[in-house]
C-alpha positions in Angstrom: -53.3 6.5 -7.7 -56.5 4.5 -7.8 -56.5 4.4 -11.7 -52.8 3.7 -11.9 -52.8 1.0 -9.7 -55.4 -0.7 -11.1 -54.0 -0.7 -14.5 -51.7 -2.1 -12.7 -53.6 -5.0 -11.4 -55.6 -5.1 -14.4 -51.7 -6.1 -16.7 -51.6 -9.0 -14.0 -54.8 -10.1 -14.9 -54.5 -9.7 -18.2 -51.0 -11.7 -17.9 -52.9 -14.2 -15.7 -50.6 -13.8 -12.8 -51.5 -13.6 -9.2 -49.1 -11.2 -8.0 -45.6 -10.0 -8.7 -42.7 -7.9 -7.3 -43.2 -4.0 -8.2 -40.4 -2.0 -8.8 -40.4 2.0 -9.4 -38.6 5.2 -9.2 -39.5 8.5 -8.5 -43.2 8.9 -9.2 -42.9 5.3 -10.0 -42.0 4.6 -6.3 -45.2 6.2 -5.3 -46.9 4.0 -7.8 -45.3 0.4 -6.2 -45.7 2.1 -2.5 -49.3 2.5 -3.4 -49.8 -0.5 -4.9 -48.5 -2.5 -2.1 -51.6 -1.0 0.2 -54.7 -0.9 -3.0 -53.8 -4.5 -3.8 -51.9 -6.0 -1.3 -52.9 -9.1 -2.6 -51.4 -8.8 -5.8 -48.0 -7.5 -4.4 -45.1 -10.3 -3.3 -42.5 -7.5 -2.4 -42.2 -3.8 -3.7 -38.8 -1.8 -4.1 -38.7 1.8 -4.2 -36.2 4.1 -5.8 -35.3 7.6 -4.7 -38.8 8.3 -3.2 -39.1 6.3 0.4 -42.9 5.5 1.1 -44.6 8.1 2.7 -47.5 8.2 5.4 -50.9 10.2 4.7 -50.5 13.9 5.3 -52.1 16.0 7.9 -53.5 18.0 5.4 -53.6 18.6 1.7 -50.2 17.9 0.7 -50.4 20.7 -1.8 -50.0 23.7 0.6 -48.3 21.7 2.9 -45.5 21.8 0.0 -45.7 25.4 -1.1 -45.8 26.4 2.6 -42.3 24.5 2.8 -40.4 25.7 -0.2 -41.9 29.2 -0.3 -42.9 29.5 -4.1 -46.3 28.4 -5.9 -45.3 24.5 -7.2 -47.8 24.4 -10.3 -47.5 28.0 -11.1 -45.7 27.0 -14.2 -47.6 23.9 -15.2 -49.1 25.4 -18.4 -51.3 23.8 -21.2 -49.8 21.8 -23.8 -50.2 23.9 -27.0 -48.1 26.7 -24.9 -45.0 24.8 -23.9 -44.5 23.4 -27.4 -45.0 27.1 -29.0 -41.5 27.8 -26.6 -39.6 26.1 -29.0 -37.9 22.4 -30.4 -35.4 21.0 -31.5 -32.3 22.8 -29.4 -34.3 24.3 -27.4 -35.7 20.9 -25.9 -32.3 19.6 -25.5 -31.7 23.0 -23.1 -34.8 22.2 -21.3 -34.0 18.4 -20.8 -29.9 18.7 -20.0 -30.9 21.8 -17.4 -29.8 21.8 -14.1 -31.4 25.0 -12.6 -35.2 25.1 -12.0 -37.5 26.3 -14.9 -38.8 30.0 -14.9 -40.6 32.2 -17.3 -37.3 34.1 -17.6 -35.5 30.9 -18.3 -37.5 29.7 -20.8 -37.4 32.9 -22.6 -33.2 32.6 -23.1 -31.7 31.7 -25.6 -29.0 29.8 -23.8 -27.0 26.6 -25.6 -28.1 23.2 -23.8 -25.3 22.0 -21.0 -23.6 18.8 -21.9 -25.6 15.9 -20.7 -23.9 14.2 -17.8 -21.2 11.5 -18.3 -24.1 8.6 -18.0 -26.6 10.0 -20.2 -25.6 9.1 -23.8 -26.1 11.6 -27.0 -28.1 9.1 -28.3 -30.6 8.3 -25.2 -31.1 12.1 -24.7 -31.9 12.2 -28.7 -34.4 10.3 -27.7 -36.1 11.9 -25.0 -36.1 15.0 -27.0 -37.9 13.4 -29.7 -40.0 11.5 -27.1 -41.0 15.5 -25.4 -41.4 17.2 -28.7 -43.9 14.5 -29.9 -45.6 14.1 -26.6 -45.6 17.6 -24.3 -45.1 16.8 -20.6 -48.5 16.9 -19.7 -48.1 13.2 -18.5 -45.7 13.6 -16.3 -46.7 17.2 -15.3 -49.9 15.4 -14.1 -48.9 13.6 -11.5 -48.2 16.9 -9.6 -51.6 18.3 -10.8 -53.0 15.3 -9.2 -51.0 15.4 -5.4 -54.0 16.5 -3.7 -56.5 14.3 -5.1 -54.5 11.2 -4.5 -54.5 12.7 -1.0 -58.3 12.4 -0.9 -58.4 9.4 -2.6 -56.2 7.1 -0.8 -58.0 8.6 2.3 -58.7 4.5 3.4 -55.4 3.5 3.8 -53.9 6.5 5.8 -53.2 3.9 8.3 -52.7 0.6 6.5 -49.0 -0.8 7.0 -46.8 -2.1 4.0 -46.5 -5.8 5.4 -44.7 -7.5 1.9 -41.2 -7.6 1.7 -39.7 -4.4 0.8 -36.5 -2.5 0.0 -35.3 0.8 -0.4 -32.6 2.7 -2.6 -31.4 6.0 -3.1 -28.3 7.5 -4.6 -26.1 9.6 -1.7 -26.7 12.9 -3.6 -30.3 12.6 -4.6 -31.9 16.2 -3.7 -35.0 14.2 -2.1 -33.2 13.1 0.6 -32.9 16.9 1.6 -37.2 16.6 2.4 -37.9 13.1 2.2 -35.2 11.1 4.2 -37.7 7.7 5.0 -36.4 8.1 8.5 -39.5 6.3 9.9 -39.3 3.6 7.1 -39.4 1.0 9.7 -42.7 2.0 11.3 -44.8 1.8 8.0 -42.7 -1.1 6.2 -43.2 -4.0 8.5 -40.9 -6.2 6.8 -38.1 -4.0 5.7 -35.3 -6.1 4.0 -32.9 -3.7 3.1 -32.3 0.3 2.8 -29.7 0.5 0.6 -27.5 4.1 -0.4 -25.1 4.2 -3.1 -22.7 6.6 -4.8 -25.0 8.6 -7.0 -27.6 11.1 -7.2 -31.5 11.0 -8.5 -31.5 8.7 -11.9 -29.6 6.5 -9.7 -30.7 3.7 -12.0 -29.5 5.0 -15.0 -26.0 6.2 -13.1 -25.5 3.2 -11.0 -27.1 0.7 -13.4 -25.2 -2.2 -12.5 -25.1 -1.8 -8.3 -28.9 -0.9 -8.9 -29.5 -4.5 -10.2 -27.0 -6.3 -8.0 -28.8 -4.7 -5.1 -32.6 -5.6 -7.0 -31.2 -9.1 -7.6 -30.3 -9.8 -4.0 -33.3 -8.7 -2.8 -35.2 -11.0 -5.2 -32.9 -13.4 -4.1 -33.9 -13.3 -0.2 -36.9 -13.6 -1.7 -37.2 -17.0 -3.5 -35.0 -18.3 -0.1 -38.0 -17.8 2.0 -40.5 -18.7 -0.5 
């Protein structure tokens, strides 16, 4: 998280801006939530999709996680050069249109890919295949190799407030509600503007993609009227 986030900062300078609204989902909320608390300075509001700002853990999140959900998270985060020998092509549109959780014994069926959901187009999951083939997932895989270290890292801000304007929105059937409701939003986002649920589940903002930027838009709004 301290890299990321100064990349981050380093785009604004690079841009010559002083500070700007940060918007992310998933992983990306993390990113914004953290920003908002590394550089506060550079932050004017923050939004976060899906994943509500969290405080520090007690401990390292890690266990804390497999403790919870009874099953080893990064058992299965193996090197590159192993998940591409699985398979392409067909086989990468099964792994990215699943909806059951990866296993060994999974990956080693030869099972047809599900129809993609109604919002996800042939053509945009065309390209994610060909964006996974090319790439692996290690990049995104990381971020979970990397829980506990951000732990230690952002060790001097465990108790650091989110004070700029902020918003949160989920879909009503995102799965991370189930663990990570942001019921104590209030306490650690001093100036909460809006908590906002709509019909939809996680990629709310490729479901939803209209209410998502109504609801961005009128935050960003609220903003300029109290500039």
């Amino acid at each position: 998280m301290i890299q990321l986030t100064g990349d981050l900062a380093g785009l604004l300078d690079w841009l010559e801006v002083e500070e700007a609204v940060f918007v992310g989902h998933d992983w990306g909320a993390a990113t914004v939530w953290n920003m908002a608390l590394i550089h506060a300075d550079r932050v004017r509001a923050v939004a976060g999709l899906s994943v509500p700002f969290a405080p520090r853990a007690a401990g390292p999140p890690l266990e804390i996680i497999e403790r919870r959900f009874r099953r080893r998270l990064l058992h299965g985060l193996v090197p590159r050069a192993r998940r591409r020998r699985r398979g392409a092509g067909p086989r990468r549109a099964r792994t990215m249109t699943s909806r059951v959780v990866w296993t060994a014994e999974w990956a080693a069926e030869d099972g047809e890919a599900e129809a993609p959901p109604a919002w996800l187009s042939e053509e945009d999951l065309a390209f994610y295949v060909e964006t996974f083939e090319r790439t692996g997932f290690s990049g995104g895989l990381n971020y979970y190799r990397n829980i506990d270290r951000n732990w230690e890292l952002t060790a001097p801000y465990a108790e650091q407030r989110i004070t700029q304007p902020s918003m949160f929105l989920t879909g009503d059937a995102d799965g991370v509600r189930r663990f990570m409701p942001g019921d104590d939003l209030e306490e650690w986002l001093t100036d909460l503007r809006a908590r906002v649920v709509i019909p939809g589940g996680h990629w709310i903002q490729q479901e939803r993609p209209m209410e998502v930027n109504n609801a961005l838009l009128e935050f960003f709004a609220g903003l300029d009227a109290q500039a």
